[in-house]
C-alpha positions in Angstrom: 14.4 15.8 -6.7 15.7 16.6 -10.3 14.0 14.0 -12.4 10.7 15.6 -13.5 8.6 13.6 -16.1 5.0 13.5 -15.4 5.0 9.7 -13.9 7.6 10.3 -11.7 5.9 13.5 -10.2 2.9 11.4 -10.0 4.6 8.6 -8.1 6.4 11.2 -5.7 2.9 13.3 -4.9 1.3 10.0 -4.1 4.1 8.6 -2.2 4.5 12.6 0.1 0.9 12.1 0.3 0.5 8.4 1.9 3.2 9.2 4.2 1.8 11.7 6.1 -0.7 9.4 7.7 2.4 6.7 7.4 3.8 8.7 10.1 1.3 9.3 12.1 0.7 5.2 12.7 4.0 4.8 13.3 3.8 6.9 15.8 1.4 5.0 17.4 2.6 1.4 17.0 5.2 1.9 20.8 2.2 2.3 22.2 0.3 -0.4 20.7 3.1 -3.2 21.5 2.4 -3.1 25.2 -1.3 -3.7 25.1 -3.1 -7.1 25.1 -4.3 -6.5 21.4 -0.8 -5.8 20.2 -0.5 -4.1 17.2 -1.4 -6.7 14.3 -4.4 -5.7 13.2 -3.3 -2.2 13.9 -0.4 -2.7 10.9 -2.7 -4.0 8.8 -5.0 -1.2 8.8 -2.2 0.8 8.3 -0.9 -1.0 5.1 -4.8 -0.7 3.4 -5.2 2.8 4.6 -1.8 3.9 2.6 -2.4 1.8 -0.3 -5.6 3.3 -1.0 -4.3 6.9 -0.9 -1.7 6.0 -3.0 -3.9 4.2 -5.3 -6.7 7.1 -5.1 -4.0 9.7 -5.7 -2.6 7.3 -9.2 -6.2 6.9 -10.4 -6.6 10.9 -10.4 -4.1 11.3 -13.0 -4.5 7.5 -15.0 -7.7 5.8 -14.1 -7.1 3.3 -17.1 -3.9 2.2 -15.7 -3.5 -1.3 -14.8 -2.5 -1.5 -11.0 -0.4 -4.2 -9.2 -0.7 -4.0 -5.4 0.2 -5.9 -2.5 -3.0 -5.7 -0.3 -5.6 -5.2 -3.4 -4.6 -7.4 -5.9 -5.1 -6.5 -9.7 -6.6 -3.4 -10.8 -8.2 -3.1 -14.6 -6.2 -6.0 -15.3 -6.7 -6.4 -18.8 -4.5 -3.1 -19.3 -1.1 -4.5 -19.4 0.4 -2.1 -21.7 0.7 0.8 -18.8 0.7 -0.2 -15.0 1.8 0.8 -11.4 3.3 -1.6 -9.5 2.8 -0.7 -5.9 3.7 -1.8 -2.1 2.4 0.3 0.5 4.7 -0.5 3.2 7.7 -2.9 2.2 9.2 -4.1 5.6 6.2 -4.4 7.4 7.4 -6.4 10.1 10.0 -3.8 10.9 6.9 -1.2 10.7 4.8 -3.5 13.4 7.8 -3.5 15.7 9.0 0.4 15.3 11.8 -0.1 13.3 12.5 3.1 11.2 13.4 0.8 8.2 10.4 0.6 6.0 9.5 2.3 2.1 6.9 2.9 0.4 7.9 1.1 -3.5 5.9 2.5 -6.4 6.7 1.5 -10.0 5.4 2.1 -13.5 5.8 -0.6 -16.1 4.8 0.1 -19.8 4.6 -2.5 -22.2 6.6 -5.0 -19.5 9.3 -2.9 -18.6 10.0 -1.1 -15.5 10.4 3.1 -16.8 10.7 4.6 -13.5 10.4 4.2 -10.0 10.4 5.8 -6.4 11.2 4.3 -3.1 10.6 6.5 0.0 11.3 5.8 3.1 9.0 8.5 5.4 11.0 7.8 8.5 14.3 8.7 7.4 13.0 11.6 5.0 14.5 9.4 2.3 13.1 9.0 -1.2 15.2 7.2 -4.0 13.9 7.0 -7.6 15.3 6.8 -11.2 13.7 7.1 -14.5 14.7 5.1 -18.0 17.9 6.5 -19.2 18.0 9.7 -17.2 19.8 8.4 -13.4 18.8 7.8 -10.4 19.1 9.7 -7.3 18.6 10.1 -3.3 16.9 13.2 -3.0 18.3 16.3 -4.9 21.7 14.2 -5.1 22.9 11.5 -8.2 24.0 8.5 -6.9 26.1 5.7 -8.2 26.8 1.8 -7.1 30.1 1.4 -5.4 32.9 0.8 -7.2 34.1 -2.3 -5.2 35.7 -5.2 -7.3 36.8 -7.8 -4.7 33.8 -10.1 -3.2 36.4 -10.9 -0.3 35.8 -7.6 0.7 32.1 -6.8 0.0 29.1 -6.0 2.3 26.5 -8.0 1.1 22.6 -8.0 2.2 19.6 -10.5 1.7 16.6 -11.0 3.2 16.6 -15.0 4.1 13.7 -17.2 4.2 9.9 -16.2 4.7 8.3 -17.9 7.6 6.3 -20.0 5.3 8.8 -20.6 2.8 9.3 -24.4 1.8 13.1 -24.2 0.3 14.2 -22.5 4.2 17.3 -25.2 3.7 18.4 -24.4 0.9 18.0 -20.9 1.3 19.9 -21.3 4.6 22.9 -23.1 2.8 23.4 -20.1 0.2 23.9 -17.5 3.4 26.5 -20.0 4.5 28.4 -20.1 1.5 27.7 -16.4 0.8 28.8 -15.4 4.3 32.2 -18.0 4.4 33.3 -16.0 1.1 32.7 -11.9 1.3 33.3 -9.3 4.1 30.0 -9.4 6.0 26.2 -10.0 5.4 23.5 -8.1 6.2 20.0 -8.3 6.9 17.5 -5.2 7.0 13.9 -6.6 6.9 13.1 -4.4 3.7 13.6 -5.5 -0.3 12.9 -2.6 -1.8 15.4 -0.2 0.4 18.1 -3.5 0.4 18.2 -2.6 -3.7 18.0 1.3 -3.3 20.9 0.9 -0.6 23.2 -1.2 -3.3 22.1 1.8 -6.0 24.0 4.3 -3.5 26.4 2.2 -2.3 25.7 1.3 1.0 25.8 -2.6 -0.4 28.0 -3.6 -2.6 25.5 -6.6 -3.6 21.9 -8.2 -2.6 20.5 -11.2 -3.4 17.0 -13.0 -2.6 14.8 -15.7 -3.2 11.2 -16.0 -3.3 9.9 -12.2 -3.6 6.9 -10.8 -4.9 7.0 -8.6 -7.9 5.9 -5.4 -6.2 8.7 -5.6 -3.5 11.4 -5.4 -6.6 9.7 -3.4 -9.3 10.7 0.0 -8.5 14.7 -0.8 -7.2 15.2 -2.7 -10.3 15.3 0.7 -12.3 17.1 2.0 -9.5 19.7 0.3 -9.1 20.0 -0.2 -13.0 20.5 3.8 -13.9 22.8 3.7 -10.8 24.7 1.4 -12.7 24.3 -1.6 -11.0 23.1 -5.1 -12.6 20.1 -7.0 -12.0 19.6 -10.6 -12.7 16.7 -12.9 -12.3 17.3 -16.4 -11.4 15.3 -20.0 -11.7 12.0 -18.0 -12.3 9.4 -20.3 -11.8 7.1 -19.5 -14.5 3.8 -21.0 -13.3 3.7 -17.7 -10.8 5.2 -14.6 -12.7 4.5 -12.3 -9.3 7.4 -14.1 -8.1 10.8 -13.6 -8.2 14.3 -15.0 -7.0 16.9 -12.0 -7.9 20.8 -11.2 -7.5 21.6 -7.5 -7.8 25.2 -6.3 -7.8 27.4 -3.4 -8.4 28.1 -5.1 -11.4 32.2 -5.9 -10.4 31.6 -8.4 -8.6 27.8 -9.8 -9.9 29.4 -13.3 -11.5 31.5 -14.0 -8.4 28.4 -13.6 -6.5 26.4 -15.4 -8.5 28.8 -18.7 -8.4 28.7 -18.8 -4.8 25.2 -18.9 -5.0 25.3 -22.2 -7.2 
């Protein structure tokens, strides 16, 4: 990995670290889905058990950092000037039934901005991150959005409505238009590796509705010093953990963004 500023080494140590036992239970969940337990409560060990490394390992080098985490919450909350944003596994449901596409999403924010970030994905040996004006990359290599201009011919990806979510309609009605209108649509059961997959190309676009903040944090930098663009849409700002987001190559972000009117 070329990028080497202190956060970013402390983001990838944490994230080589957590994996390890990442593996391990993933290893374990085939055998777990033919028992009369199954494994639920198995996964969510698992998601504690690698946030708490990761968290352990980010406290070592900034225990006065302010921490945003899936499974714990807020951590030293009143510092909001430097904070990780962190989810442990992102794509857990592809985790509890042993499909290999799932990331660990760390991402720092200072002073409300996103400065760097690192997805890793510990299956496919895969770890993405970008810092502020120095590029992103996928492993030793520089990547770059794709270069695509015409939505007719674009591979799009979302992730579609949450079990629980109360707009499921609508929601359903934007991946109709969506689809009627571009090459194909996609859906991979993971935010955070849908926006690192735009940043390299794989996707020429991504759009979402209803995510939490720590799925997105560290693909928005990503995919921005990729040169992609990232847009957030109808914010609701009575919950400010949640996001709606479009993110695009950048050719073809407005067309996208009409059909999703």
């Amino acid at each position: 990995m070329r990028l080497n500023s202190p956060q970013i080494n402390i983001i990838s140590k944490a994230c080589m670290k957590a994996s390890r036992s990442l593996i391990r239970d993933f290893g374990e969940i085939e055998n777990l889905q033919v028992s009369s337990k199954g494994p639920g409560d198995f996964v969510t060990s698992a998601d504690k058990r690698t946030e708490k490394i990761i968290i352990d390992e980010l406290q070592k080098a900034h225990p006065e950092y302010g921490i945003i985490s899936e499974e714990t919450g807020y951590i030293n909350k009143s510092n909001t000037k430097n904070r990780w944003i962190i989810d442990p596994i992102d794509g857990t449901m592809n985790f509890l039934n042993s499909i290999p596409q799932f990331a660990i999403s760390i991402g720092y924010e200072e002073e409300g901005e996103i400065k760097c970030g690192v997805i890793f994905n510990p299956i496919m040996n895969e770890m993405f991150c970008a810092e502020k004006g120095n590029g992103a990359y996928l492993n030793n290599s520089r990547i770059r959005v794709s270069n695509k201009k015409n939505i007719k011919e674009s591979l799009i990806v979302t992730g579609g409505p949450r079990g629980e979510s109360k707009i499921k309609d609508k929601i359903f009605s934007e991946y109709i238009n969506v689809s009627k209108n571009v090459s194909n649509v996609r859906k991979f059961g993971s935010a955070a590796l849908d926006l690192a997959y735009v940043a390299c190309g794989r996707f020429d676009g991504y759009w979402q509705r209803e995510l939490s903040y720590w799925d997105i944090a560290a693909g928005v930098i990503i995919l921005k010093e990729a040169g992609g663009f990232v847009e957030f849409f109808e914010d609701d700002n009575s919950n400010p953990l949640k996001r709606n987001i479009l993110a695009t190559n950048s050719n073809i972000h407005e067309e996208l963004k009409e059909l999703l009117k």
